[in-house]
TIBAKOL-897160 format. One record per atom (N, C-alpha, C): residue number from 0; x, y, z; atom name. Coordinates in steps of 0.05 Angstrom, whole numbers, plus 5000, padded with zeros to 4 digits. Atoms other than C-alpha are relative to their C-alpha. Last residue first. Layout:
residues N
NUM,X,Y,Z,CA $
...
***
This chain:
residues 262
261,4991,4993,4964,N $
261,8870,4220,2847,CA $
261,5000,5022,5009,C $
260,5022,5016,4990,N $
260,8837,4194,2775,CA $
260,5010,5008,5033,C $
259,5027,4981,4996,N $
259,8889,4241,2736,CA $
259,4977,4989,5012,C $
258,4995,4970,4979,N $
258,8949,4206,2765,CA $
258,4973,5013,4992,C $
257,5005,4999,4977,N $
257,8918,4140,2747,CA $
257,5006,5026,5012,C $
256,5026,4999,4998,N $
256,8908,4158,2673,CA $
256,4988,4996,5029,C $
255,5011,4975,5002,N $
255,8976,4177,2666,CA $
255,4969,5009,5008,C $
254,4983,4987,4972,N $
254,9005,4110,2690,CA $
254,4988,5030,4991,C $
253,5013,5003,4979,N $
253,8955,4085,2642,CA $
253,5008,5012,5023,C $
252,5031,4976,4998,N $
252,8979,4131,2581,CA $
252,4989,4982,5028,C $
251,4994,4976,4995,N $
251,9052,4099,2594,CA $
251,4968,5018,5001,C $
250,4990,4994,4975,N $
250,9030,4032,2601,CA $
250,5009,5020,5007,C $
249,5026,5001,4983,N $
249,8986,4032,2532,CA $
249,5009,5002,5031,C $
248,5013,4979,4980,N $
248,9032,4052,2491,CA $
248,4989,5010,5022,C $
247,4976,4993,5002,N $
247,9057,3988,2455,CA $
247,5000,5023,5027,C $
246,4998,5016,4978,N $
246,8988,3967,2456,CA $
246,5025,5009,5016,C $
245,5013,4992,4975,N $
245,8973,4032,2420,CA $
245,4998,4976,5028,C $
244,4977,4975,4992,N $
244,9029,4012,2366,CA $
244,4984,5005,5028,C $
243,4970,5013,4987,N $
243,9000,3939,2359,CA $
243,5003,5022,5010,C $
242,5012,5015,4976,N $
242,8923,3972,2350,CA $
242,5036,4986,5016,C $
241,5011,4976,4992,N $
241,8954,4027,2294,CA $
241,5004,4980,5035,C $
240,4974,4987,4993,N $
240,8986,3966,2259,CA $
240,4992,5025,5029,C $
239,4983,5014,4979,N $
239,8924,3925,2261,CA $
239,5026,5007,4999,C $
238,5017,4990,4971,N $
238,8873,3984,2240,CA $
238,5022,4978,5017,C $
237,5017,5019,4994,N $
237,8916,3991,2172,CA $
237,4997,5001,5027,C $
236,4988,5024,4982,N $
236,8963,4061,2181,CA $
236,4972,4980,4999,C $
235,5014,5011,4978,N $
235,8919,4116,2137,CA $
235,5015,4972,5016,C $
234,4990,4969,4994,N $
234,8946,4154,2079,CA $
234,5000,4990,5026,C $
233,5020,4992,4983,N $
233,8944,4087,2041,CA $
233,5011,5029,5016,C $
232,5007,4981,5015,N $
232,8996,4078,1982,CA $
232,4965,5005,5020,C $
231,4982,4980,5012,N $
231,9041,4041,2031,CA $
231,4987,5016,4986,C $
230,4997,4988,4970,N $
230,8986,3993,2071,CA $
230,5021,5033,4981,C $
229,4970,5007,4990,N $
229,8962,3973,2002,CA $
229,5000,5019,5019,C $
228,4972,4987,5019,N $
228,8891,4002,1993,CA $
228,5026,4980,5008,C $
227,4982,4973,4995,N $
227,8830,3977,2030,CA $
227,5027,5000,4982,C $
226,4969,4993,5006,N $
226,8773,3939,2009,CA $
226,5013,5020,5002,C $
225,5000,4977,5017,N $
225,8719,3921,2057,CA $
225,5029,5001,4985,C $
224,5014,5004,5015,N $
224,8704,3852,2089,CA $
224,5006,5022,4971,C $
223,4994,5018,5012,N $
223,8718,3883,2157,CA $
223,4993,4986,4974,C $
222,4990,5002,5033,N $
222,8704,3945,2160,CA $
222,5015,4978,4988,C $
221,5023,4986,5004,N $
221,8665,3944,2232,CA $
221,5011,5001,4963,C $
220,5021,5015,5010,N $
220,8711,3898,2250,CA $
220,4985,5004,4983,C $
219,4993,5032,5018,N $
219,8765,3932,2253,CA $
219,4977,4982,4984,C $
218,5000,4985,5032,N $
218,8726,4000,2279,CA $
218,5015,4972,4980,C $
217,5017,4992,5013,N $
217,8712,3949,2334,CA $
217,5004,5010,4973,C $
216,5004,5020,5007,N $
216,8785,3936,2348,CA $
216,4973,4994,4992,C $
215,4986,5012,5027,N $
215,8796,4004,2344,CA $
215,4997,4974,4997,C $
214,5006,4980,5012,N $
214,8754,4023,2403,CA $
214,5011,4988,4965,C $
213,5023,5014,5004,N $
213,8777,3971,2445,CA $
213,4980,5003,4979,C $
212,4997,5023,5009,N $
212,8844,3994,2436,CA $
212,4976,4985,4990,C $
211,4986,4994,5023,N $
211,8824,4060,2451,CA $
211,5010,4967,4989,C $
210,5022,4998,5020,N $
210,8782,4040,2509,CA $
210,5009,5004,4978,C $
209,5000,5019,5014,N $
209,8852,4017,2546,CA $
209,4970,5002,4981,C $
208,4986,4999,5034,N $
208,8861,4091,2544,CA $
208,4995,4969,4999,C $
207,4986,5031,5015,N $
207,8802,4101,2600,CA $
207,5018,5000,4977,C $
206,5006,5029,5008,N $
206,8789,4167,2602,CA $
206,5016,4981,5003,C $
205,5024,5022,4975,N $
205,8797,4211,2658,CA $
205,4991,4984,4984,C $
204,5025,4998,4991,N $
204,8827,4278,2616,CA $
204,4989,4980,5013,C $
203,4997,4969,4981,N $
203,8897,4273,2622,CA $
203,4976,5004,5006,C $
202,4981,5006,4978,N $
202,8885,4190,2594,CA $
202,5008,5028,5019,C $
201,5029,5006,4982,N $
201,8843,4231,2539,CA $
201,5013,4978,5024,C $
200,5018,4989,5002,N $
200,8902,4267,2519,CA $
200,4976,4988,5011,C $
199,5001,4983,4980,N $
199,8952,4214,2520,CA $
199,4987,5029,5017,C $
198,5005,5013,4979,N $
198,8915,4165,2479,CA $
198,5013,5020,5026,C $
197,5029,5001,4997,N $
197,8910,4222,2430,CA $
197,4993,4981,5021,C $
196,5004,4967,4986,N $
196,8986,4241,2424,CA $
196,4964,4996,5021,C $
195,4976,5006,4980,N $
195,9004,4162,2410,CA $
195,4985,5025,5014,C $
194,5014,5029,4984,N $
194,8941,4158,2359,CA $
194,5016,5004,5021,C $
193,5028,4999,4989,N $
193,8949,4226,2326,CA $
193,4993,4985,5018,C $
192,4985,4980,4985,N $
192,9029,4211,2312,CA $
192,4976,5001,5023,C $
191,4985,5011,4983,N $
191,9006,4148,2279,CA $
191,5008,5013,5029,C $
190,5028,5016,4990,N $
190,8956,4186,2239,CA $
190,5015,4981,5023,C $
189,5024,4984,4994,N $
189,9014,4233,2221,CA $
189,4978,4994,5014,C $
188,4991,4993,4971,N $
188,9059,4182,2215,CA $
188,4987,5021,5011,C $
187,5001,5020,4980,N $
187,9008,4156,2161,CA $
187,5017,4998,5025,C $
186,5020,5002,4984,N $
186,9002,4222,2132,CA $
186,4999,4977,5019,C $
185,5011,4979,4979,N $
185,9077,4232,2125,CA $
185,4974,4995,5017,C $
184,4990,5006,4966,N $
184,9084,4162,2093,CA $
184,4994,5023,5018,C $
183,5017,5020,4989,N $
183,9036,4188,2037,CA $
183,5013,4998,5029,C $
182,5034,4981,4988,N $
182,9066,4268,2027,CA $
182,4991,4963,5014,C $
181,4996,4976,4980,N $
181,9142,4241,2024,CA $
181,4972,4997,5010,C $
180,4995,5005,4988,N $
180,9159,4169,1979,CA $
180,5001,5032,5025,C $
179,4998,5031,4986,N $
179,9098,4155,1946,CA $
179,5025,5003,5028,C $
178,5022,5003,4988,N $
178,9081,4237,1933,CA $
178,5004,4964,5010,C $
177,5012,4972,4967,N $
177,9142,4269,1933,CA $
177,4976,4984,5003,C $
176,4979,5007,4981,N $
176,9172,4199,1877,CA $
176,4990,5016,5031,C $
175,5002,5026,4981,N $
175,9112,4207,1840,CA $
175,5015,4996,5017,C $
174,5024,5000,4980,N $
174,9131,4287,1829,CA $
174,4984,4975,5013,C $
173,5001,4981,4979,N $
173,9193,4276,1809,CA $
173,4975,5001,5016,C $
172,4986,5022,4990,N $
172,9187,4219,1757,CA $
172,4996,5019,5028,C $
171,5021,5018,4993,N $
171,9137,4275,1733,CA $
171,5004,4978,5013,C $
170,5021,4985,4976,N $
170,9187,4326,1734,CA $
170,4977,4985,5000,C $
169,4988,5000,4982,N $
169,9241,4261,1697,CA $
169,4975,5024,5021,C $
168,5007,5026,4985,N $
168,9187,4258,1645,CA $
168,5013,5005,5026,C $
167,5028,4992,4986,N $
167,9173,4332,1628,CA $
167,5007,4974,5018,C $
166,5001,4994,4971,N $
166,9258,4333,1620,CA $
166,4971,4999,5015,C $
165,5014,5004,4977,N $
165,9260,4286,1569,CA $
165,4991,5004,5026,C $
164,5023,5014,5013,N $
164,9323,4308,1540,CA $
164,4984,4983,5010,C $
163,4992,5034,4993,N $
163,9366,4348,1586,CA $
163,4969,4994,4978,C $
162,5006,5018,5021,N $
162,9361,4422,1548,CA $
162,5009,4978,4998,C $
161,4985,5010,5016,N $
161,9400,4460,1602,CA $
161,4996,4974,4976,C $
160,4985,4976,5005,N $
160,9355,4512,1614,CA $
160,5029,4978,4997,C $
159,5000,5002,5030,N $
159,9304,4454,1609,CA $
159,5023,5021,4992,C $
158,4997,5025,5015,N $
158,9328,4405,1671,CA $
158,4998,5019,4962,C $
157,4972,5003,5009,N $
157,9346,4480,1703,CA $
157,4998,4970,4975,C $
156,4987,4979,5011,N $
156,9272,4505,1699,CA $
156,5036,4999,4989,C $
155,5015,4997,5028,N $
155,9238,4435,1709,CA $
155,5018,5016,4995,C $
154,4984,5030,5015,N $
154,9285,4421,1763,CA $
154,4987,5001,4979,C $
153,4976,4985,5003,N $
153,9265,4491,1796,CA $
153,5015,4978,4997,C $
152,4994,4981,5019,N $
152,9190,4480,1791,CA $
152,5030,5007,4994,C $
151,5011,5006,5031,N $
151,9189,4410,1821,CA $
151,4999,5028,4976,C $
150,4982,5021,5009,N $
150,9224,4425,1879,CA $
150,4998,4998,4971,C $
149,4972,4974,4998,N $
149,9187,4493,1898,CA $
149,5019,4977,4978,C $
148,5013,4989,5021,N $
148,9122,4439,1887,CA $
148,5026,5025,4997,C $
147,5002,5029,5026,N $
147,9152,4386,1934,CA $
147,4991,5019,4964,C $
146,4972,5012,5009,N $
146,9163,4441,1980,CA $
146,5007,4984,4981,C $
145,4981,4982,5015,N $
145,9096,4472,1981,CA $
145,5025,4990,4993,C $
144,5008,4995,5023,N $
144,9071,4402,1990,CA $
144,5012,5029,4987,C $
143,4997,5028,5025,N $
143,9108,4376,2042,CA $
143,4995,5015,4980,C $
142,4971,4988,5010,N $
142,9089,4460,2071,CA $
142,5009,4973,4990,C $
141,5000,4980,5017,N $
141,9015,4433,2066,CA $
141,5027,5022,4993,C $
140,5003,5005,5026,N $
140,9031,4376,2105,CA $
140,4991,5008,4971,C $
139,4987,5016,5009,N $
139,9053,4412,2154,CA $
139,5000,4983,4979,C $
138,4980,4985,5008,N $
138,9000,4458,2162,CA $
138,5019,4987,5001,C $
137,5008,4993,5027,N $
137,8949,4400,2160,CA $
137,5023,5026,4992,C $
136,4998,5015,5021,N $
136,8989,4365,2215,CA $
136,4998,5009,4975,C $
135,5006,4984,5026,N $
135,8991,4421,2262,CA $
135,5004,4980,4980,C $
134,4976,5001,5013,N $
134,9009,4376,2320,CA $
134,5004,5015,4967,C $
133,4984,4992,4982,N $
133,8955,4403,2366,CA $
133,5023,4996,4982,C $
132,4999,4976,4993,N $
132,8904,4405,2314,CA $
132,5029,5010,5017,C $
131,4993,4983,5023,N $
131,8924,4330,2295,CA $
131,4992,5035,5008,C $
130,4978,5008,5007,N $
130,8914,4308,2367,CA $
130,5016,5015,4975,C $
129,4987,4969,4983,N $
129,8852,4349,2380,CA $
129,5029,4989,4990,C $
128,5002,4979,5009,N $
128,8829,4292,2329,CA $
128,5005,5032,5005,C $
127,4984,5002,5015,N $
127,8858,4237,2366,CA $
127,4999,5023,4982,C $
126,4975,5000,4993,N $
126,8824,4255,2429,CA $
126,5024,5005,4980,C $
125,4994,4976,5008,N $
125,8758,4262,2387,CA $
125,5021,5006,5015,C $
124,5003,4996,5016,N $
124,8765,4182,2373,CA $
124,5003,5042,4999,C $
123,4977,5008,5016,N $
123,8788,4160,2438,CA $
123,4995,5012,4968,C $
122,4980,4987,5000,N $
122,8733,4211,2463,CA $
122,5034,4991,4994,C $
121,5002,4970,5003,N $
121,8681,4180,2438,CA $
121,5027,5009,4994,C $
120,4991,5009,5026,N $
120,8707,4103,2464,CA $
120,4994,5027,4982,C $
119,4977,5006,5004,N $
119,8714,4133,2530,CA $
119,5010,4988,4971,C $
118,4987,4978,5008,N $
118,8648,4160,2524,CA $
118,5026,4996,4996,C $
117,5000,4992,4971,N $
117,8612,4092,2506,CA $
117,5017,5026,4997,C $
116,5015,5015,4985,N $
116,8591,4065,2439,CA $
116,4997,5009,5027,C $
115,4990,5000,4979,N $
115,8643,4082,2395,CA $
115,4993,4997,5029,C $
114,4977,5020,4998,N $
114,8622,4039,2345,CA $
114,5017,5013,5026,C $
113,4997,5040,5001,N $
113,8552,4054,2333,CA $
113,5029,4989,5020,C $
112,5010,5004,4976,N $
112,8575,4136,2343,CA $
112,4999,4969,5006,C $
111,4978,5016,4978,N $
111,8618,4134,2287,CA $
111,4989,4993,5026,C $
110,5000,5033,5006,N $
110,8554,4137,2234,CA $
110,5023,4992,5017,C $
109,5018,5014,4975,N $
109,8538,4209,2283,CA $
109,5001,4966,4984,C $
108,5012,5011,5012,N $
108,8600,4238,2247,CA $
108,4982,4992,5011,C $
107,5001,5021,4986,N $
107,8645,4280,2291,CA $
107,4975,4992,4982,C $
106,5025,5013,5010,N $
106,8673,4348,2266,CA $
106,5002,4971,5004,C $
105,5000,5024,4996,N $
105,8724,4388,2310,CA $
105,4976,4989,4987,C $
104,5023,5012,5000,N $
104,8746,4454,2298,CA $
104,5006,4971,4995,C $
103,5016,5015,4974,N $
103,8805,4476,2340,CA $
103,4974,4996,4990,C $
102,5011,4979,4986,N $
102,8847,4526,2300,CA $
102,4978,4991,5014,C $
101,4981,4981,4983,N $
101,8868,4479,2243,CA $
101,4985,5023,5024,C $
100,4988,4987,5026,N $
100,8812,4429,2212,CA $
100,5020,5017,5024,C $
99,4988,4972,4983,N $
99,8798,4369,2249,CA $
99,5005,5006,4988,C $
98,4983,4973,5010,N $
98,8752,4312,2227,CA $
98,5010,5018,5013,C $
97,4996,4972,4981,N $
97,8709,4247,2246,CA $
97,5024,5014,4994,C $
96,4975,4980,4998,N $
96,8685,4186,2212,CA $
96,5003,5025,5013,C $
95,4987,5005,4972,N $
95,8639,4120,2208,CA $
95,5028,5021,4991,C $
94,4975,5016,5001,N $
94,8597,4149,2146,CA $
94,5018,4999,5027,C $
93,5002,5019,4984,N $
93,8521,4156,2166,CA $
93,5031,4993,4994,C $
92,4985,5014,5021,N $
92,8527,4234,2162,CA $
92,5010,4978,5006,C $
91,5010,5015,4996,N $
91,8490,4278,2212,CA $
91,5001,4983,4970,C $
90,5009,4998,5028,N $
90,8545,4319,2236,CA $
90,4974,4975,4989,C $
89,5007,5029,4997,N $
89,8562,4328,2313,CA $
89,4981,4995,4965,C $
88,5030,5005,5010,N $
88,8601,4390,2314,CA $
88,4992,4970,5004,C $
87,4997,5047,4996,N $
87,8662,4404,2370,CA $
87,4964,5006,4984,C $
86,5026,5009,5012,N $
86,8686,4477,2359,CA $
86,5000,4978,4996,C $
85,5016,5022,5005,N $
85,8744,4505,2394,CA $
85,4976,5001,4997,C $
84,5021,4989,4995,N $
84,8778,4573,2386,CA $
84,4972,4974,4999,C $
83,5015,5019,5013,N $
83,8850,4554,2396,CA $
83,4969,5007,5001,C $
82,5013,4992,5024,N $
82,8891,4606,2417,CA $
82,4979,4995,4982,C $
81,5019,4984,4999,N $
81,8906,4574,2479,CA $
81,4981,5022,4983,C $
80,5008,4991,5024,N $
80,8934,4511,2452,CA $
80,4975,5027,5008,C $
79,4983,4969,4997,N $
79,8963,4476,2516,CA $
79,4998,5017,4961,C $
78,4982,4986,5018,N $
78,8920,4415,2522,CA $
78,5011,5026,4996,C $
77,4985,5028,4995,N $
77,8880,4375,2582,CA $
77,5023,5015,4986,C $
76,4990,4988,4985,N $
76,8826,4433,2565,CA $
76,5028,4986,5018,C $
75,4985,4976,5008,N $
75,8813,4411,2503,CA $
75,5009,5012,5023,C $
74,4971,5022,5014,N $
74,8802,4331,2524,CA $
74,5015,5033,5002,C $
73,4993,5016,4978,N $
73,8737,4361,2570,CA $
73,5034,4994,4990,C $
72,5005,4988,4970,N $
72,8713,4400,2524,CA $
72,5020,4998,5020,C $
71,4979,4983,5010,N $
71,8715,4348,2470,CA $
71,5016,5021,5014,C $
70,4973,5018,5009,N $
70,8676,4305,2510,CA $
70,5019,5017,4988,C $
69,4989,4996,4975,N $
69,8625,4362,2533,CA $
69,5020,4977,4996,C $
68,4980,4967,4991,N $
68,8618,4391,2461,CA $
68,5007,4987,5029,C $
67,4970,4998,5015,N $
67,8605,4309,2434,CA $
67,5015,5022,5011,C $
66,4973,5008,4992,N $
66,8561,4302,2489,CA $
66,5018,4997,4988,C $
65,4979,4995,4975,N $
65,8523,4361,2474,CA $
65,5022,4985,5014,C $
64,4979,4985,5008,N $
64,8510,4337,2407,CA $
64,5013,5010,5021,C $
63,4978,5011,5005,N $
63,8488,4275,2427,CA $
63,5013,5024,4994,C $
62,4983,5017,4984,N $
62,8432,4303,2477,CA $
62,5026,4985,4987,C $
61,4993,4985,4975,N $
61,8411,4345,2420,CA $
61,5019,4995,5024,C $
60,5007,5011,4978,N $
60,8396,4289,2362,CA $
60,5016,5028,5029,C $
59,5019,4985,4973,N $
59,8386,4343,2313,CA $
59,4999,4982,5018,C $
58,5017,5025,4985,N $
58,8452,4314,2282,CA $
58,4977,5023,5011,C $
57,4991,5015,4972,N $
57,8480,4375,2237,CA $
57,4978,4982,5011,C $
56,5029,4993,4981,N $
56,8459,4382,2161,CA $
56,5020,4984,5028,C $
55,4998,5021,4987,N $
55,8540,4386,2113,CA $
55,4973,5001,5019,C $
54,5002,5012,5019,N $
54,8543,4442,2058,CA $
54,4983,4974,5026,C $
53,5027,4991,5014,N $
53,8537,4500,2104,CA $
53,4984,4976,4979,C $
52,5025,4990,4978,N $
52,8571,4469,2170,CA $
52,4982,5004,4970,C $
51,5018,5028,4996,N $
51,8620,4448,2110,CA $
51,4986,4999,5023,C $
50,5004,5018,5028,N $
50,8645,4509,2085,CA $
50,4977,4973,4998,C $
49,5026,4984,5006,N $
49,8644,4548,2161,CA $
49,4989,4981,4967,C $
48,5018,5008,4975,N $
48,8700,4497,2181,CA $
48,4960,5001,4992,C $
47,5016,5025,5004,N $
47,8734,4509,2117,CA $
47,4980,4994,5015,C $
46,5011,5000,5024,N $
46,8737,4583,2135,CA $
46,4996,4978,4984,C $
45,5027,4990,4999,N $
45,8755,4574,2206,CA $
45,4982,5001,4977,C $
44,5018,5025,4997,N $
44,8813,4527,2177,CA $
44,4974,5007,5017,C $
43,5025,5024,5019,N $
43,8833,4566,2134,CA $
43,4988,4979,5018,C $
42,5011,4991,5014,N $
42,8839,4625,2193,CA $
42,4995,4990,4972,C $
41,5032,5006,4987,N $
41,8867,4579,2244,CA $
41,4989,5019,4974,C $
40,5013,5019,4994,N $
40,8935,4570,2189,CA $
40,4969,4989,5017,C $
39,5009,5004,5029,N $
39,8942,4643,2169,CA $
39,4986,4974,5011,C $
38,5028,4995,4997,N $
38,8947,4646,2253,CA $
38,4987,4995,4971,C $
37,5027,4996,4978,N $
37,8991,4609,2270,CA $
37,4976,5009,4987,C $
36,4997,4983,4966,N $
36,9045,4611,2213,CA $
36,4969,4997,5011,C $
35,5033,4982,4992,N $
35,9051,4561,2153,CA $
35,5000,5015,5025,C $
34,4997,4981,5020,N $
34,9123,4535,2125,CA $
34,4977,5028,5003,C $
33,5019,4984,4993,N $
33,9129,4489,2182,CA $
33,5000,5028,4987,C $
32,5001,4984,5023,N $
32,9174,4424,2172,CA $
32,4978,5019,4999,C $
31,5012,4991,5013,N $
31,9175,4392,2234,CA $
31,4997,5018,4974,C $
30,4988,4971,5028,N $
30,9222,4353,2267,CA $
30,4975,4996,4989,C $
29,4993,5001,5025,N $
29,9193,4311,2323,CA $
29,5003,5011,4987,C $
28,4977,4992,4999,N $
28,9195,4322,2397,CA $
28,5002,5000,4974,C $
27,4982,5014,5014,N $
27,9142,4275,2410,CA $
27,5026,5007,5001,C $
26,5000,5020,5000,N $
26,9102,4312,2459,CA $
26,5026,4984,4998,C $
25,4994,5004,4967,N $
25,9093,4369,2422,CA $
25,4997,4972,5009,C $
24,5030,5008,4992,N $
24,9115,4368,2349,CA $
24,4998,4996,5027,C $
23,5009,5016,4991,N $
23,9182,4414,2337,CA $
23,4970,4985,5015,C $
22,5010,4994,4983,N $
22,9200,4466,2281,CA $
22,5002,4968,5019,C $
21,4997,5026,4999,N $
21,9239,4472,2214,CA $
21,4981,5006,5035,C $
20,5027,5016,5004,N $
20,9218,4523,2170,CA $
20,5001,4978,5023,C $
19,5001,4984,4977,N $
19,9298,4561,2176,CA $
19,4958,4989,5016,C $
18,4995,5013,4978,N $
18,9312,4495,2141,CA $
18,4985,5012,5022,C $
17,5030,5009,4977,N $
17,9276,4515,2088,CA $
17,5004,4988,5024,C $
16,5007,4975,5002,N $
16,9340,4550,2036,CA $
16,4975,4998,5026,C $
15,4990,4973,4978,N $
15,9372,4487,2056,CA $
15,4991,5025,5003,C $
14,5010,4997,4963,N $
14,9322,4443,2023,CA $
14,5007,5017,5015,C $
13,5028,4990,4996,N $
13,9328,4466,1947,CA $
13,4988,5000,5029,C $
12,4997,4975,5004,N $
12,9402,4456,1948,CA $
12,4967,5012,5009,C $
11,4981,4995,4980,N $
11,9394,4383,1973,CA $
11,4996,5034,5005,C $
10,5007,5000,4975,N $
10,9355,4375,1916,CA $
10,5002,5007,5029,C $
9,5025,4979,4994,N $
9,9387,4396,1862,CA $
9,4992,4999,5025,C $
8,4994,4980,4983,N $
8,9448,4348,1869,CA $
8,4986,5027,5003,C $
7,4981,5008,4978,N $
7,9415,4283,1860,CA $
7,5007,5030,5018,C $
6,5022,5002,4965,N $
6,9359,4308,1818,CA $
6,5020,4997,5017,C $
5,5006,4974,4997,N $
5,9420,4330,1768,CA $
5,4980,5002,5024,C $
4,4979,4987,4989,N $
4,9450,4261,1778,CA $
4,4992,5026,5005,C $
3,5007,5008,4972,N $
3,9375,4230,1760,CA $
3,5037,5012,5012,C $
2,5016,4990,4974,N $
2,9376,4272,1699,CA $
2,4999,4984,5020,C $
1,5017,5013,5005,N $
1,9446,4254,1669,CA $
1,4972,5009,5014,C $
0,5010,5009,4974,N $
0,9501,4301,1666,CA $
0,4973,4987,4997,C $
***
């Protein structure tokens, strides 16, 4: 039997045992793969949280940090995550970016500020970031990974218990294959997921969603010039896919955005 026949019918075998893993994203409805439970999951991500508060100096601009807690605030209560123990920082790090770890911390860069400019542009940004919290992304893509790594140990063990020749290569064929064709696309529906979930979230809360467009078309700019990855070995949807999809969107979060304005 050849090794890519043996991947063939390995596989398969290795998933069913994880079905019982399987869950749904809110919102969406989308199959989830969920190997991590509630609470293990807020408890790394209190303990990252705390990691980089120690490593990372917060903004002493004051007035900005409060309006990052009262934007955030504002989005978190819009959402059904009562467990959640939110934390909205305002970090003072000039890279244009912002973070969620599991269990409702929220880190916000003060180099994104520039670009988001107004609150509705803010809170398109920490919208998206309750987004991933809400859809457990990082615990999901941390069961990808357990799974990809279950996979990979028990094609090594049969590829050598029956002494296929070349078996390191084929678990290394293996493991490019989980990571180009599973863990990347994941993140980028992931970030995709974030963007759809996130315009509807601050649209419950009273923002503006056509700011989200506006928003991104800045951050466009704002890196224009710069080099980015092939769209496929990126983790990250390019800013003019992202900007189509949220056009795409954009009539369903408005009609949402009027009921919460009445």
């Amino acid at each position: 039997m050849s090794v890519f026949t043996t991947m063939r019918w390995l596989l398969p075998g290795c998933l069913l045992p994880l079905l019982w893993g399987c869950v749904s994203a809110p919102e969406t409805g989308r199959s989830q793969l969920m190997l991590i439970d509630h609470a293990e999951e807020a408890r790394l991500g209190a303990r990252g949280f705390e990691q980089i508060k120690r490593k990372l100096p917060r903004a002493r601009d004051r007035a900005a940090q409060a309006r990052v807690e009262r934007i955030g605030r504002r989005i978190a209560r819009v959402v059904d995550l009562p467990e959640a123990q939110w934390e909205f920082v305002l970090f003072a790090d000039d890279t244009p970016n912002a973070f969620a770890l599991p269990g409702g911390k929220v880190g916000v860069n003060t180099g994104i500020l520039p670009i988001t400019r107004n609150d509705a542009g803010l809170a398109t940004v920490m919208a998206h970031e309750i987004a991933h919290v809400m859809a457990r992304h990082s615990a999901e893509q941390r069961s990808q990974e357990m799974l990809a790594e279950i996979g990979a140990g028990v094609l090594s063990a049969v590829l050598g218990a029956r002494g296929v020749p070349n078996s390191d290569l084929a678990v290394r064929a293996y493991g490019v294959g989980a990571q180009l064709g599973v863990m990347l696309p994941y993140s980028r529906a992931h970030e995709l997921e974030a963007d759809r979930l996130g315009l509807i979230y601050m649209a419950r809360a009273g923002y503006d969603p056509r700011e989200a467009i506006a928003f991104w078309q800045r951050f466009e700019a704002a890196n224009r010039g710069g080099r980015a990855p092939p769209a496929f070995l990126s983790t990250h949807p390019l800013d003019g896919a992202r900007i189509e999809q949220l056009r795409a969107l954009l009539p369903e979060a408005e009609a949402i955005y009027a009921r919460a304005r009445r």
